[in-house]
N, C-alpha and C positions, 0 to 999 in steps of 0.2 A: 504494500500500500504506500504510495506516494506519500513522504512529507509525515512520514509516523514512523517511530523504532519500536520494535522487541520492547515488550515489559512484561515476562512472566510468560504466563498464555495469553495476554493481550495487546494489543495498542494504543500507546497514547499518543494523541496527535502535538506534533511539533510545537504548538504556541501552549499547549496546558502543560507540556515539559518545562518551555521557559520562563512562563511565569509560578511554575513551582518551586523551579531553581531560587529566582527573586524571593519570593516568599520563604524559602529556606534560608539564604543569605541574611534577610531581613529581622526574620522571629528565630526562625531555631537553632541559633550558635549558643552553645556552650554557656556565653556570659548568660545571657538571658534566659537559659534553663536552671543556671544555677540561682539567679535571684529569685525565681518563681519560686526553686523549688525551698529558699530558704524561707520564704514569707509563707509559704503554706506548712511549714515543720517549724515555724515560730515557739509552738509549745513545746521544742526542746529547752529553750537556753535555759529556762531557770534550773534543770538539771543537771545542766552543761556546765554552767556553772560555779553551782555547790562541790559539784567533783574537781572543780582547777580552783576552787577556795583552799583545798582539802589536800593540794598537791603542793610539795616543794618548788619552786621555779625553778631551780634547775632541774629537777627531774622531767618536768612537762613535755620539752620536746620530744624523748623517748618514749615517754607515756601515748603523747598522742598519738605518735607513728604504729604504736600497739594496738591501743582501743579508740580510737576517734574513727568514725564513716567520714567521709568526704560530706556528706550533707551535714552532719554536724559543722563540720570548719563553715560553709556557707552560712549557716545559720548565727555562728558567732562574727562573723565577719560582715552580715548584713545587720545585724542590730548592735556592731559595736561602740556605736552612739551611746546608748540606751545603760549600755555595762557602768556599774559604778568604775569609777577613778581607780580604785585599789586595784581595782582585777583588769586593767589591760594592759599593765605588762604582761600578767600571765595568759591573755587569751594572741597574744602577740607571740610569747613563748609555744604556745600549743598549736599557731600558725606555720612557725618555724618546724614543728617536727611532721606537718600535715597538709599539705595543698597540694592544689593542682594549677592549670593555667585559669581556670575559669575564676577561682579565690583570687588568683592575682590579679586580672582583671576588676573583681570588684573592687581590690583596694583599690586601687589607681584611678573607677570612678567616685569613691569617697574622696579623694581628695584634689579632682577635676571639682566638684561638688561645693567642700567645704576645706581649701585650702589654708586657712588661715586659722583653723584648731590643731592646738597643738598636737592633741593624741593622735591625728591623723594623720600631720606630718610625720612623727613616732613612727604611724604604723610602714608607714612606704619607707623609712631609715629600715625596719626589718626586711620589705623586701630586700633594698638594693643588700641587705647583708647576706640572705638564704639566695638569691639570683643573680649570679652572674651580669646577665644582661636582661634587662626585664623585657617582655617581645614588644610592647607598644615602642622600645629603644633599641628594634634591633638594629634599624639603620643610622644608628648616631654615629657619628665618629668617637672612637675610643677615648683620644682626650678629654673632651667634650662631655661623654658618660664617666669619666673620672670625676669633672670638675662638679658634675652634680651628686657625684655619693660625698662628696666633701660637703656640698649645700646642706644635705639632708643631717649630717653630721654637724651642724651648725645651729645657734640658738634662733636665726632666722634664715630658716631654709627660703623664702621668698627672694630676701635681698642675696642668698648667695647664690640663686640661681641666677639672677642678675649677671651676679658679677662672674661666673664663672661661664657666662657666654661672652664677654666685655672680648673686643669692641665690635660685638654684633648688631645689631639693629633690633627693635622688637620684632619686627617681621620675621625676620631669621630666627629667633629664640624661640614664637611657637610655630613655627615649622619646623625645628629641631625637638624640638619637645611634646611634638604632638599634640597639640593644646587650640582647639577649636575657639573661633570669635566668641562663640555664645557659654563656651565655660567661664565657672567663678571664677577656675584659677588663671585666665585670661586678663581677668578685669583686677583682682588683687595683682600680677604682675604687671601693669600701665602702672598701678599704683607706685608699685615700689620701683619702679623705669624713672615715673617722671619727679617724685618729690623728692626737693631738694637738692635737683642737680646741677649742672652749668648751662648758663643760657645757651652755651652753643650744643649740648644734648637738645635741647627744645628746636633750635633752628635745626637741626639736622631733622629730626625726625618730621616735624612742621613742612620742609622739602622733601619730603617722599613721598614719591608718587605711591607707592605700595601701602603706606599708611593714612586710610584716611581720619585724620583727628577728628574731623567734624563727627562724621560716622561713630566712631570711637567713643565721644565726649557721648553722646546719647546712648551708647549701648552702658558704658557705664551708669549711666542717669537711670535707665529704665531696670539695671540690678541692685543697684545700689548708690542711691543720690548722695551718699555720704562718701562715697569712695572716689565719684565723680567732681564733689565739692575739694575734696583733697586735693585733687589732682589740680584742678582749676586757681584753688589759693596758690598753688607751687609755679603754677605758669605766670599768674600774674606778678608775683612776689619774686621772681625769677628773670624776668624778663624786662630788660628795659620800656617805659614805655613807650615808648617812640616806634620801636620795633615790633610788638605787638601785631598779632595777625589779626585785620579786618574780620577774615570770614571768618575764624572762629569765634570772635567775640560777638559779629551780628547772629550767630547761629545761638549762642547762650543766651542774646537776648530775646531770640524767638523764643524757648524753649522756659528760659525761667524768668522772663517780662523783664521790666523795665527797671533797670539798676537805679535810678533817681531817684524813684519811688517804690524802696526795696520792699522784695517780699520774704517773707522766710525761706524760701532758699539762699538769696543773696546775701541776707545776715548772717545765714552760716559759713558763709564763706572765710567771714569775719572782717574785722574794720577796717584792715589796714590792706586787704586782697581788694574789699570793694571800693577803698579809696584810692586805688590803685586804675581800677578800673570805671571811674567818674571821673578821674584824669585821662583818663583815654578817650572820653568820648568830648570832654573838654578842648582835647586836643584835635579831634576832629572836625568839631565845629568853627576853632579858630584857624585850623588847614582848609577847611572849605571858605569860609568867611575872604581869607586874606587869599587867597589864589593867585597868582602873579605878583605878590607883593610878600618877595621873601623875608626881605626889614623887617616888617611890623611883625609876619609871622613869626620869626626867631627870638625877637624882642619878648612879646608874650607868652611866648611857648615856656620861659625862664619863672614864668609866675605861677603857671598853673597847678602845681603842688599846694600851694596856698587858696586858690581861685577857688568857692564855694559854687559858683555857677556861672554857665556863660550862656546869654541869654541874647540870638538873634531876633529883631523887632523890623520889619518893613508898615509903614502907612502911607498909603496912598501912592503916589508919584514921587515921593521924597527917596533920596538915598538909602539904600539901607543899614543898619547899624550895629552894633555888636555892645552890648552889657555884660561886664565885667567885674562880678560881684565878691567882694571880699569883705573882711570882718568889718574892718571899721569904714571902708571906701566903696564907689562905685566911678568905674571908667566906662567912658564911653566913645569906641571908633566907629569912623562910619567908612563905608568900600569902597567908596572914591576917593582918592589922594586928592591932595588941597586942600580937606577937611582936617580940622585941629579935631584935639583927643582933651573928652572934657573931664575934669576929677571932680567929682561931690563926696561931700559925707552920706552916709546910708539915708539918712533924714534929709536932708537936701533933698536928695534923686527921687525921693518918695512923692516929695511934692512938687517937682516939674514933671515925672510921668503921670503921674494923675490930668496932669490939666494938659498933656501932649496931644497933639490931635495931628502933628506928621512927625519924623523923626530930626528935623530942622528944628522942633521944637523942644527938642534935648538938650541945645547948645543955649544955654542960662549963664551967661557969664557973671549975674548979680548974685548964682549963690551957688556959681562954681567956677573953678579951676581953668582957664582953654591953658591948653601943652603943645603948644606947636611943631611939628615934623621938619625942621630944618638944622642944620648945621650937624653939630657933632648931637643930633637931638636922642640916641639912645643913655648916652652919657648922664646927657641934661635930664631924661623921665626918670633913670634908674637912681639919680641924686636925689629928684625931688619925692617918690616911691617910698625911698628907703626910711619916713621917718614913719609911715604910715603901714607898710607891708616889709620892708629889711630889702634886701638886696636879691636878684635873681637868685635861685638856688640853682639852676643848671647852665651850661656855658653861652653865653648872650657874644656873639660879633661887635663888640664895641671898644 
């Protein structure tokens, strides 16, 4: 018969062979028979247990290789969450003298899973000590599976896997590692990648096409917005601001609103990441503001550490203008050159915008300041500035 093989005394046709193969691949390997079979023989461990209470640990390994079933190991290695504290050295111990591949596979998705408990780091230090090479590492290079049974051997197995792929890329670490986007231990290793390193670790990976931050920053958000928040405070706090990447930071404000008007996400970022990053957007508005006018842009760019808000104002036909608002002052540029830069007290400015009806009607020289833009004029702002704001904190062309 065309398009069928031999099976027993009958035939099965070509397409129900290959989607039984798929189905085979899919559901019935080994890892997956063994977690069923540990969740349905659950009502072993409590006696599983009392027997390795009752055992010497050093005895255990031999013990188990005597009397333990394979479904027993499964069974203790599926709920060894659940195990008091006391008893997983020794259900670790009884690992060591009793598994098979399917046990090993399950640790290793306990701690794809939950990589940041310690007992379950523990447990995978016992594989790499009873395995050689564990099979999801067959293809690592030798070093490389060196440098992580040293990690594991470590009080933070996270940061030494890190570093014992240095100077790899995150891309390259979980594809050496075997370590899928949507695992935790994916999203715990960004963590321990990006906080606290040198801005040029940010620029580098920021420039990889293989890595997408943006993507990345939400895949941690939607795991764990606290892991996500870490990461974010280390970028900002990390990164000069000036260099700061656009799209990542318009992508955070799609996703956790508007920084001005923080919401508790942004507050946990904490005060000094989000004023970090309301100097960023400060800086954008007076990069868009002054466009062709690199002077003025440079000049102010020096203040906005200080600068509490920058507030562009267009009415009607009149020029447009830019507000400058700081503790005890308010400046005001407008985007056409030839126009002087006016300084009021906070209370001043309050009661010429009030009664403003075009932005010509800002320039009040009876109860403010005009700074005119001429001569050595950064000299002359940042003289008259400094008794009311101090001096540029970052390097001003003057």
């Amino acid at each position: 018969m065309s398009g069928a093989r031999p099976r027993g005394f009958q035939y099965e046709p070509m397409h129900l062979a290959q989607a039984r193969q798929k189905l085979s691949e899919a559901y019935g390997t080994a890892r997956t028979t063994a977690s069923m079979l540990a969740r349905m023989n659950q009502w072993r461990l409590e006696g599983l247990l009392e027997q390795l209470a009752y055992q010497p640990e050093e005895a255990i390994p031999d013990w188990a290789s005597a009397h333990l079933e394979m479904i027993d190991m499964y069974v203790l290695v599926m709920f060894y969450g659940t195990v008091e504290p006391r008893l997983h050295s020794k259900v670790r111990a009884a690992f060591a003298g009793c598994h098979d591949e399917a046990a090993l596979w399950m640790v290793w998705k306990q701690f794809l899973d939950q990589p940041e408990v310690r007992a379950v780091q523990q447990f995978m230090q016992t594989v790499l000590e009873v395995e050689e090479v564990p099979p999801w590492w067959q293809a690592t290079a030798p070093d490389l599976l060196q440098g992580v049974r040293g990690a594991f051997r470590s009080e933070n197995p996270l940061s030494g896997l890190i570093l014992a792929w240095q100077p790899r890329d995150l891309v390259e670490v979980f594809d050496g590692l075997r370590v899928d986007s949507e695992d935790a231990l994916a999203h715990a290793l960004v963590v321990e990648y990006f906080v606290g390193p040198s801005p040029l670790r940010w620029k580098t990976m920021l420039g990889n096409s293989r890595f997408d931050w943006t993507r990345w920053c939400a895949l941690l958000d939607d795991k764990s917005r606290k892991r996500a928040q870490t990461v974010v405070r280390s970028y900002l706090l990390s990164v000069p601001v000036e260099s700061l990447d656009e799209h990542v930071l318009r992508s955070l404000i799609v996703r956790w609103g508007d920084p001005k008007t923080p919401t508790v996400v942004w507050a946990d970022v904490g005060d000094e990441a989000l004023g970090r990053m309301l100097e960023w957007l400060r800086l954008q508005q007076i990069a868009e503001f002054f466009e062709g006018d690199n002077e003025r842009y440079q000049f102010w760019k020096g203040y906005l550490e200080r600068c509490q808000e920058v507030q562009r104002i267009e009415m009607g036909s009149s020029p447009a203008a830019v507000v400058l608002y700081f503790d005890l002052i308010v400046l005001v540029e407008y985007a056409n050159t030839g126009n002087a830069c006016y300084r009021y007290r906070r209370d001043q400015f309050e009661q010429v915008f009030k009664k403003a009806r075009t932005t010509l009607d800002l320039k009040d020289s009876a109860r403010g300041v005009q700074m005119v833009h001429g001569g050595a004029w950064q000299s002359n702002f940042a003289d008259d500035l400094a008794v009311y704001i101090g001096y540029p904190t970052k390097k001003v062309p003057f």
